[in-house]
BAMI-408194 format. One line per 8 residues: number of its first residue (from 0); their letters; for each residue x, y, z of C-alpha. Coordinates in pm, 1 decimal. Last residue first. Layout:
! residues N
NUM> A> X/Y/Z  ...
This chain:
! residues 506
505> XXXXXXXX> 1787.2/-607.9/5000.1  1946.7/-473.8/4709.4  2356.6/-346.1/4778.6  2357.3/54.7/4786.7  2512.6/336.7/4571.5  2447.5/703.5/4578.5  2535.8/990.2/4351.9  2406.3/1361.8/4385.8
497> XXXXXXXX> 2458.4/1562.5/4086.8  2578.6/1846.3/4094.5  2767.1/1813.5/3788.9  3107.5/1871.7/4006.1  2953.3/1681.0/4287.1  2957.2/1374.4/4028.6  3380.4/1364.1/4124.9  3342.3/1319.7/4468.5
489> XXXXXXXX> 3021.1/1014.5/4451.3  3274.6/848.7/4193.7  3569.7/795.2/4415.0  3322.5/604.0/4633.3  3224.1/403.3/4320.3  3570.3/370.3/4201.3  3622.3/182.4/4594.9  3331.9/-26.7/4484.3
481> XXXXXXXX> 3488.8/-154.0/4166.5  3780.0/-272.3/4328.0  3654.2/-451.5/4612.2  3424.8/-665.4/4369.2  3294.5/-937.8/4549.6  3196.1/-720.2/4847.4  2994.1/-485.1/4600.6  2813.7/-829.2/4495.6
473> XXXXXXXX> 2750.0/-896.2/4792.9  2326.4/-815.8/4716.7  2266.3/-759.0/4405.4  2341.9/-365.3/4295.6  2143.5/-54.0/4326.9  2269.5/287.6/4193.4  2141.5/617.1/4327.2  2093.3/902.2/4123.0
465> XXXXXXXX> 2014.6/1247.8/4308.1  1957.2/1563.5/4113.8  1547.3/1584.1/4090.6  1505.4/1201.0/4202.7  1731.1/954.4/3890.4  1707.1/535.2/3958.8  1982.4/290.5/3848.0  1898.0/-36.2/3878.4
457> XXXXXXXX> 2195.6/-302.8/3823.4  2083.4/-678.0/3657.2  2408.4/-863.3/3679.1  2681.9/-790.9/3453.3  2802.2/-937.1/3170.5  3133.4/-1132.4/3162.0  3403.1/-1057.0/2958.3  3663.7/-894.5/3190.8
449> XXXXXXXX> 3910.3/-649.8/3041.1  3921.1/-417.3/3342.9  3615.4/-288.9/3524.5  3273.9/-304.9/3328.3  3112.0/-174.7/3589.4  3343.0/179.3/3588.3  3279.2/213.2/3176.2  2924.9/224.4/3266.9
441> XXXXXXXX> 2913.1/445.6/3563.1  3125.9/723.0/3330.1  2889.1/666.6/3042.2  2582.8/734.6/3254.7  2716.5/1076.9/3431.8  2874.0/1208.1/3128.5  2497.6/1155.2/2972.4  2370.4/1325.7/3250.4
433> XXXXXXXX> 2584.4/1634.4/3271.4  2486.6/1629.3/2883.4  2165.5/1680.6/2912.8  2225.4/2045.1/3116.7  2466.7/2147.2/2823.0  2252.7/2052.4/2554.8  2027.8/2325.2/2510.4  2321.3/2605.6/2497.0
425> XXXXXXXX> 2532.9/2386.1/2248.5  2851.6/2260.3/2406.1  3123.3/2494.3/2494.9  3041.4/2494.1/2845.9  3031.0/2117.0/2893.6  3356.9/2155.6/2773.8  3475.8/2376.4/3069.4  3319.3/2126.3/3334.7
417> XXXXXXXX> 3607.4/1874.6/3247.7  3521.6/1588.3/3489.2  3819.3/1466.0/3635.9  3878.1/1137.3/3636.1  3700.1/874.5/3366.8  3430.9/919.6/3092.6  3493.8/1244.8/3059.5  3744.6/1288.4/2750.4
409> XXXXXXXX> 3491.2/1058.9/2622.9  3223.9/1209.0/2675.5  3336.7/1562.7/2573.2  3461.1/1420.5/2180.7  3104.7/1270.9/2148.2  2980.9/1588.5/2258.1  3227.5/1835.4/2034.0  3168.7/1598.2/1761.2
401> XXXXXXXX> 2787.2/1632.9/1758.0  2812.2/2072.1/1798.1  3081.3/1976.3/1484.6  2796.0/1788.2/1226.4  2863.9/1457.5/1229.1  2777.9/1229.5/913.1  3150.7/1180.8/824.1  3422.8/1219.8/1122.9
393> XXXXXXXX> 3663.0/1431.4/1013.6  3915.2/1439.5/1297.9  3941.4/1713.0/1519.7  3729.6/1673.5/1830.6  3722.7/1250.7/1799.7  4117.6/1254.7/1794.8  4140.2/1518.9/2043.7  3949.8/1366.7/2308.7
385> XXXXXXXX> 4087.3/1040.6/2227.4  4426.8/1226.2/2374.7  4267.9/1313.1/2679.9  4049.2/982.0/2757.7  4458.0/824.9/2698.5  4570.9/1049.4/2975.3  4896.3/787.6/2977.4  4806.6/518.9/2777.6
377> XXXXXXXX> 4946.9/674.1/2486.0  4853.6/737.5/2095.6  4615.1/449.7/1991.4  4522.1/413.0/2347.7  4358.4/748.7/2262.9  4035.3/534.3/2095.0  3978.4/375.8/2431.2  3638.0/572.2/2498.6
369> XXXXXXXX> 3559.2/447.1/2106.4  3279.8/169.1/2151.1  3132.4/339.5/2415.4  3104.7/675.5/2318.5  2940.1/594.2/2054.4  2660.5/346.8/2255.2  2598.9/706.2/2430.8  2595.7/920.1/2183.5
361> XXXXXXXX> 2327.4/669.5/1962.6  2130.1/697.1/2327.9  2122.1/1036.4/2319.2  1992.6/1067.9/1961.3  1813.7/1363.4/1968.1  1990.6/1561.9/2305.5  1641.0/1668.8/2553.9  1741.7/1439.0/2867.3
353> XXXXXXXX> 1429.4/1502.9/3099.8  1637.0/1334.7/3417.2  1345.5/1159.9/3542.2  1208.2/1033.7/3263.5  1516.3/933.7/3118.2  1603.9/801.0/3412.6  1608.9/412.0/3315.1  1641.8/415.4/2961.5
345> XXXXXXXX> 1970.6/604.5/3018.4  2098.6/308.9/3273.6  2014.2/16.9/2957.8  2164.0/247.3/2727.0  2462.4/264.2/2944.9  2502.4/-87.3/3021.5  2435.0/-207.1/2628.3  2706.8/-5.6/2514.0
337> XXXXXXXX> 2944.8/-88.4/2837.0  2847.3/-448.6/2662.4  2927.2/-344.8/2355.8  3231.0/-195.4/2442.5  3397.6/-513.3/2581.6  3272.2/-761.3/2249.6  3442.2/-466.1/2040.0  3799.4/-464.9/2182.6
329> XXXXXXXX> 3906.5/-173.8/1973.2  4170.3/-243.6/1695.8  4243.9/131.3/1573.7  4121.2/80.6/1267.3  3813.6/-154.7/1364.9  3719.0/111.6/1602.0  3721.4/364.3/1372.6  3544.6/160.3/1108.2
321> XXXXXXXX> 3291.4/86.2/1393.0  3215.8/495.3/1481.4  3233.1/629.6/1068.4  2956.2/327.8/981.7  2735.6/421.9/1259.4  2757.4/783.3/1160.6  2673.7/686.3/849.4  2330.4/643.5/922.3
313> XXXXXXXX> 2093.9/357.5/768.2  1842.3/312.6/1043.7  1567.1/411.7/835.7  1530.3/749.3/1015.3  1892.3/820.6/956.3  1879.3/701.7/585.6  1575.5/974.7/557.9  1727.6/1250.0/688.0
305> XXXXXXXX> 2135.2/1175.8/483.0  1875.4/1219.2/175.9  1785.6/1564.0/261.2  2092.5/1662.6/350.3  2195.9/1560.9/10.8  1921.7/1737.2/-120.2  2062.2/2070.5/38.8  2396.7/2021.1/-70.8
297> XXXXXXXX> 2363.8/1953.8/-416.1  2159.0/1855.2/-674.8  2086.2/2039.7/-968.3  2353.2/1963.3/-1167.6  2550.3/2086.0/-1446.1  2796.6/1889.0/-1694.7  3155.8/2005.8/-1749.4  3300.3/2073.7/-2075.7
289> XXXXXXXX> 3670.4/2117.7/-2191.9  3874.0/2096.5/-1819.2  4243.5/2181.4/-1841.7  4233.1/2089.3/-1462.7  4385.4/2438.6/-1392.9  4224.1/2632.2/-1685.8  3846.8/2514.5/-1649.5  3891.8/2560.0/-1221.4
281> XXXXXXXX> 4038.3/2881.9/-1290.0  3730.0/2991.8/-1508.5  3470.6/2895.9/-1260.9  3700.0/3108.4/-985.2  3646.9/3413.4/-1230.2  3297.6/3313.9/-1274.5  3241.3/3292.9/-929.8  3360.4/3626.1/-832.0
273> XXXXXXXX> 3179.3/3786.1/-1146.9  2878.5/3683.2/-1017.5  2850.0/3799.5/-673.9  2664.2/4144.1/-757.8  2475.2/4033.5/-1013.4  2352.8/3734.4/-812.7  1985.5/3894.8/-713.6  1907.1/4039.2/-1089.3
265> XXXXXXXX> 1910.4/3683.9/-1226.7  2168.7/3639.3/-1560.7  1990.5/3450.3/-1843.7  2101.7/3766.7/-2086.5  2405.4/3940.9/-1907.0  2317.8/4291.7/-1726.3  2645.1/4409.0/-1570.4  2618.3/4779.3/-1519.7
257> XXXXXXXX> 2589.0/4805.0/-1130.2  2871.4/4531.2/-1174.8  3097.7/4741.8/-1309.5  3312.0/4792.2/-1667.5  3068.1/4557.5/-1841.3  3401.0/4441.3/-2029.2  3516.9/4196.2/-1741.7  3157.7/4047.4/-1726.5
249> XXXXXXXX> 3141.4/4003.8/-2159.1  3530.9/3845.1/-2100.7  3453.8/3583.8/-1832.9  3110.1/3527.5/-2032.5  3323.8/3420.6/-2364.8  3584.8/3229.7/-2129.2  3288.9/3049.2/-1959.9  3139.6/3007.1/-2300.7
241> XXXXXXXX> 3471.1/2842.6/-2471.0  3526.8/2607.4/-2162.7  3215.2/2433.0/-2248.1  2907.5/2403.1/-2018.8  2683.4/2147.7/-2013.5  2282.9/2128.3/-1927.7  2199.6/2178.2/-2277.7  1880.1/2349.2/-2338.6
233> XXXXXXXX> 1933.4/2626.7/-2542.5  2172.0/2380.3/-2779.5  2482.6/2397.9/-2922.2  2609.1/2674.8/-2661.6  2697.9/2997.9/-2645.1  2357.7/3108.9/-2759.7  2373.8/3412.5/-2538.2  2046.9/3280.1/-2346.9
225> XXXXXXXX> 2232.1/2931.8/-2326.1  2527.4/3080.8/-2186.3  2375.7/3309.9/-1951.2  2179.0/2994.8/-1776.4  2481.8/2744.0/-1806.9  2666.0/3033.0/-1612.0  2357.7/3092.8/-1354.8  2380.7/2702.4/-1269.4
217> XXXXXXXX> 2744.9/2730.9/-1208.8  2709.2/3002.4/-966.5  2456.3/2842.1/-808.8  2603.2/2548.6/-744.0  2636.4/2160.1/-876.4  2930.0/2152.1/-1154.7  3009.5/1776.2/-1271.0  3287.3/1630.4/-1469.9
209> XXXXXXXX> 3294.9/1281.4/-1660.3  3479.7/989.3/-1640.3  3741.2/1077.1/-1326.4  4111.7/936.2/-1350.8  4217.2/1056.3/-1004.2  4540.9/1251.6/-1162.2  4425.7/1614.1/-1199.6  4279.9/1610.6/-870.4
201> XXXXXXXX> 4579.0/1577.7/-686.3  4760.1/1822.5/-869.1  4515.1/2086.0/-782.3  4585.2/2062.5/-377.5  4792.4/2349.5/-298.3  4733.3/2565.5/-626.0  4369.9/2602.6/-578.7  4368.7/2876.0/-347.0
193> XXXXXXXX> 4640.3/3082.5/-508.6  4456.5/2974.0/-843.0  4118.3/3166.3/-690.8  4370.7/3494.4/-609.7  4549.9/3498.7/-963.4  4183.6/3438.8/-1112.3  4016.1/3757.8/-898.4  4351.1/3976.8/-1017.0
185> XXXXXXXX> 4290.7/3848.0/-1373.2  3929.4/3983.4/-1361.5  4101.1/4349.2/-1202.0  4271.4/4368.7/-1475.6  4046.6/4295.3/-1709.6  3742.0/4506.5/-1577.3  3492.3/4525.8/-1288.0  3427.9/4786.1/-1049.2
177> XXXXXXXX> 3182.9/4715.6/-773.9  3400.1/4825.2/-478.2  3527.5/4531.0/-338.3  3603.1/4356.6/-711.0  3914.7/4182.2/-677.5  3964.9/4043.5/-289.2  3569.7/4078.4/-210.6  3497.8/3914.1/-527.7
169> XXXXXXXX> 3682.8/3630.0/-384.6  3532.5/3606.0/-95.9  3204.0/3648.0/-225.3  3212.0/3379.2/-482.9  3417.4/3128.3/-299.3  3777.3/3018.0/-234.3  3835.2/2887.1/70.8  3915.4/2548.0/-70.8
161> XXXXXXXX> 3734.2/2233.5/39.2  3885.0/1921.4/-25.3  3744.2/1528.0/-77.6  3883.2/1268.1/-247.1  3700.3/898.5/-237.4  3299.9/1007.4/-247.7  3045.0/680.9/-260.4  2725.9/717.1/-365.3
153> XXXXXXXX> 2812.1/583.9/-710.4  3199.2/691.0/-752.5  3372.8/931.0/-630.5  3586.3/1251.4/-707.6  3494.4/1611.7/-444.5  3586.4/1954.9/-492.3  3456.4/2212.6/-272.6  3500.7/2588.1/-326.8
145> XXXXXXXX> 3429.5/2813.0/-37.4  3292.2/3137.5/91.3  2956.7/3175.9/-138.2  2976.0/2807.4/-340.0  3126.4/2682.0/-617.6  3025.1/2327.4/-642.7  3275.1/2131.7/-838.1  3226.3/1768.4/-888.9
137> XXXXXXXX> 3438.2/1492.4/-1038.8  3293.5/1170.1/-1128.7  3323.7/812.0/-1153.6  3010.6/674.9/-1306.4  2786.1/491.9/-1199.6  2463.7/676.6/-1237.4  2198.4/810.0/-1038.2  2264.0/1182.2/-1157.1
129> XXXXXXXX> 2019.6/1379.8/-886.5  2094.0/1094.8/-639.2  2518.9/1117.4/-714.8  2460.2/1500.9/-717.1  2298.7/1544.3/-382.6  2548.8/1297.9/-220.2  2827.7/1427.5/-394.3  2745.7/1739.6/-165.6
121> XXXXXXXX> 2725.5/1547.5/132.6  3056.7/1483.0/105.2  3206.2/1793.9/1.5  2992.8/1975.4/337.4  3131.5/1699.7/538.9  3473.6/1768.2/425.3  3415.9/2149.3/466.6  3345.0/2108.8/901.7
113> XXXXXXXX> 2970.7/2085.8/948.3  2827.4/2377.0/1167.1  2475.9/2259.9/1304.5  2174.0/2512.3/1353.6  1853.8/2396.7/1575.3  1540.9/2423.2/1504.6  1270.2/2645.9/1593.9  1425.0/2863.1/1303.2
105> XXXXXXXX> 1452.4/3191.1/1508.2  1552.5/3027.8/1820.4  1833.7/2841.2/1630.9  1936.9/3154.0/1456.3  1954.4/3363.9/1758.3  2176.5/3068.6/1899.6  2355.9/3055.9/1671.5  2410.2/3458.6/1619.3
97> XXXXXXXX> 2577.5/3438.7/1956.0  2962.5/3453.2/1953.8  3042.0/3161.3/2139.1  3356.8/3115.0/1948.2  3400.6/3330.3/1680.0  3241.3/3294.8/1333.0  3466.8/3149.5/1116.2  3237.4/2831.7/1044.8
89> XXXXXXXX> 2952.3/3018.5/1016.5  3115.9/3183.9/691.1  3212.6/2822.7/560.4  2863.2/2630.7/654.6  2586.3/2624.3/869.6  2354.9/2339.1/862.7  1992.8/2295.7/888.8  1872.9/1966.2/947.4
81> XXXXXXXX> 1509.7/1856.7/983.1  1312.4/1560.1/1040.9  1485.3/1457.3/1387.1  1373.5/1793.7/1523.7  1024.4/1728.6/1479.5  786.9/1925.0/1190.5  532.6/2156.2/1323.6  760.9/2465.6/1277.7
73> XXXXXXXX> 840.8/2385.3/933.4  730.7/2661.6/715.8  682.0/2900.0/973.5  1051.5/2876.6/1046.4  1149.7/2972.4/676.8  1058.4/3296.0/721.1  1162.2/3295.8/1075.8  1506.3/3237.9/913.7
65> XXXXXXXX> 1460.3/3518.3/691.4  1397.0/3745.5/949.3  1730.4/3606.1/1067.7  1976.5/3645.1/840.7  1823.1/4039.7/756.9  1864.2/4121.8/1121.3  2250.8/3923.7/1106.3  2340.5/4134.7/775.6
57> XXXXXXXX> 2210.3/4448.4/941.7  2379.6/4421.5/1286.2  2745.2/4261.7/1130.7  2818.1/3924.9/1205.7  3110.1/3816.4/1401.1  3429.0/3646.4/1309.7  3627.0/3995.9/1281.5  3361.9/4125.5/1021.4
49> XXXXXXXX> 3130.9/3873.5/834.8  2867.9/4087.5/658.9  2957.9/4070.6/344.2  2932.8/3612.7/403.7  2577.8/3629.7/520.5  2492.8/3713.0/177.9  2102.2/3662.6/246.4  1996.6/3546.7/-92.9
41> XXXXXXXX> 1680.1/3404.9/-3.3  1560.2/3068.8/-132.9  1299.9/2862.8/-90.6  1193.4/2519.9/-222.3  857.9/2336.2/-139.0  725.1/1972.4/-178.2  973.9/1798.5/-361.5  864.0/1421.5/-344.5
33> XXXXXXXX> 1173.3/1227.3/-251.5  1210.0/852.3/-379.5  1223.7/563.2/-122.1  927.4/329.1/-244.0  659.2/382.3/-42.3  727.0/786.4/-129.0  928.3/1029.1/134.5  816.8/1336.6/126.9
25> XXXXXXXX> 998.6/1701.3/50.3  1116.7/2022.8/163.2  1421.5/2221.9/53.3  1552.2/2540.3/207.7  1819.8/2734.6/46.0  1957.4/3029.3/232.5  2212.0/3222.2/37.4  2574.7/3382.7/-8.5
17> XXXXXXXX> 2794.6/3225.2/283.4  2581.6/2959.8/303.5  2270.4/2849.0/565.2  2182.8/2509.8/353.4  1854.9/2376.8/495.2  1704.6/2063.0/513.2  1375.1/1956.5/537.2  1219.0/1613.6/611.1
9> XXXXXXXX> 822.2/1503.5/550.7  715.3/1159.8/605.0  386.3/1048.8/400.2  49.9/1024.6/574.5  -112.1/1287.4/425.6  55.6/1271.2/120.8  -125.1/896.5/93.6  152.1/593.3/138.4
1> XX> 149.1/323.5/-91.3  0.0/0.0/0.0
């Protein structure tokens, strides 16, 4: 029976860039395949109005009207069916500085940062399900504050970079003030190829098929060059290097951009046009590229995609945790079972303890199976140094708010408690989290040692900011060792304030 559009799951994902918003929603058919529903865009050019890693008054009220724009549209929907992500000019903003959170309360959902690897990746995404073929491909999305490059195959990216080379931030370097002209077009290209230069070569030898542009910038080139008839046919969705070189040369000659008025060219990316097409043209010259395909995928509907594999229990987040742990040789069978303790104790209280993170119990079975990823480095302060691993890696499906927590619980899940992470977590999160480092820490502490055995059934019970763990009767006297970390353990809570008990059943 197929599903009615009543009944139908709706997801939406948003793309907060450096030049616009894009908002996509859509259903899910019976059979997989997205129904579009609605798309909106605004172009918001959050990336003018970055100044010293903050955003500047108007840019940030014009960011978020539109956000409450969009907001409307998908206030009824639940958190896990929408994703809005943030992406190069969000990811300079300072630390704590507070548009986030304004942005979060404006959407009624909240805003992730995803590092540019995730953003390549997910990109291919959105043009491997536009495309659906085989082939191996290169793709270039040129977007406001970045350039990402990305060769796979299928579904399945292999080389990923993301250059900070974008639209706006180029055309801030060459054309600033609105003037356009040779000179200053060369000066754009000489920056772009600055960019580029580091990690070109590596493209140029990864035997791709076919080549793939996916951005707006791209989009509006096929768009003048069909209008100018600088292609075959008006309908072509490929580009040739001859009509970016002819538009490169009709932008440069419109003297400014208040004067550039190209046929197929939208009034609202005049202004940010001839930054892309200068960085366009690099990327033709520097792979000595001859035609490139365009596609409307991207970003956006590879969020959308990444939605519905989560809710079908197909997230690569899963598949990023065990191949780390099969890299680095974890003891599986042991994890699992701290896993399956710490689930078990979260189930418990969550009633109690009103834990509000999506996925908690995902976090907490991640944590898990990689608390002993530092081993890798030293045993000494080993929670420290897998820390760092999980806080700086590029971990694919996790957005940075999700690293930060996986990377907290961990570095917590034994000694001191490191209160000043909590603090950098997400403003929502931060009280959740106390609990989670609670649970994981109790977990790891059962499961003393290397011994395979699982444990006896252990209540743990949650009253306001008390939890109190109950054990079988002697079995505390059994295990000396494991009841003096408990006593350790009632110290080192205080610091959540939380208020930790433990007691044999009667």
């Amino acid at each position: 029976m197929s599903l009615s559009n009543e009944t139908a799951p709706t997801f939406a994902a948003l793309d907060l860039g450096s030049n616009s918003f894009h908002m996509v929603v859509a259903r899910k058919s019976a059979d997989g395949t997205l129904q579009i529903i609605d798309r909106l865009r605004e172009p918001v050019r959050l990336g003018l109005g970055l100044q010293d890693g903050s955003i500047d008054k108007q840019t940030e009220t014009n960011a978020l009207d539109c956000l409450q724009r969009f907001g409307q549209r998908i206030r009824q929907l639940p958190t896990q069916a929408v994703r809005a992500v943030g992406t190069n000019t969000l990811r300079q903003l300072n630390r704590g500085d507070r548009f986030l959170h304004l942005a979060s309360e404006a959407l009624s959902h909240p805003v992730d940062i995803i590092s540019g690897i995730e953003e390549a990746r997910l990109i291919f995404l959105g043009v491997a399900h536009s495309l659906q073929s085989s082939e191996r491909r290169l793709v270039v999305d040129i977007g406001g504050g970045s350039t990402e490059l990305i060769v796979g195959q299928g579904f399945a990216p292999e080389t990923m970079e993301s250059i900070h080379a974008g639209c706006i931030s180029i055309g801030r370097r060459a054309f600033a003030d609105g003037q356009l002209g040779n000179t200053r077009m060369r000066k754009a290209q000489i920056a772009a190829q600055r960019e580029f230069e580091p990690v070109i070569e590596t493209f140029v030898d990864l035997n791709w098929q076919t080549v793939v542009g996916a951005s707006g910038t791209i989009r509006a080139a096929r768009d003048v060059a069909a209008a100018c008839q600088l292609t075959e046919r008006a309908d072509t969705s490929e580009l040739t290097r001859e009509a970016v070189d002819e538009i490169c040369s009709q932008v440069a000659a419109a003297g400014s951009a208040e004067k550039l008025d190209l046929p197929g060219l939208k009034e609202d990316r005049r202004s940010v046009f001839p930054g892309g097409i200068a960085i366009l043209k690099t990327i033709f010259e520097m792979l000595e590229l001859e035609t490139m395909g365009v596609s409307d995928g991207a970003l956006r509907e590879g969020l959308l995609f990444e939605l519905i594999g989560r809710s079908s229990d197909d997230d690569i987040r899963d598949r990023t945790v065990n191949a780390l742990a099969q890299h680095h040789r974890i003891n599986q069978r042991r994890t699992e079972q701290i896993a399956n303790t710490a689930v078990s104790f979260l189930e418990q209280i969550t009633r109690r303890a009103e834990i509000n993170i999506p996925d908690a119990s995902k976090f907490l079975c991640w944590a898990a199976t990689l608390h002993t990823i530092g081993l890798y480095i030293a045993h000494s302060g080993y929670h420290k140094h897998g820390a760092y691993i999980l806080a700086n890696a590029d971990l694919s499906g996790f957005s940075r708010e999700e690293k930060q927590l996986l990377a907290l619980l961990v570095r917590g899940h034994r000694r001191k408690i490191p209160r000043e992470l909590i603090s950098n977590l997400r403003g929502s999160w931060q009280g959740s989290a106390a609990w989670l480092l609670a649970i994981i820490r109790l977990a790891v502490l059962l499961h003393r040692g290397k011994q395979q055995k699982a444990l006896p059934k252990i209540a743990l019970s949650c009253r306001q900011r008390k939890l109190t763990l109950t054990l079988p009767k002697n079995w505390l006297t059994d295990h000396p060792l494991t009841a003096a970390d408990l006593e350790d353990e009632q110290q080192y809570l205080t610091s959540l304030n939380i208020e930790f008990h433990f007691q044999a059943r009667t």
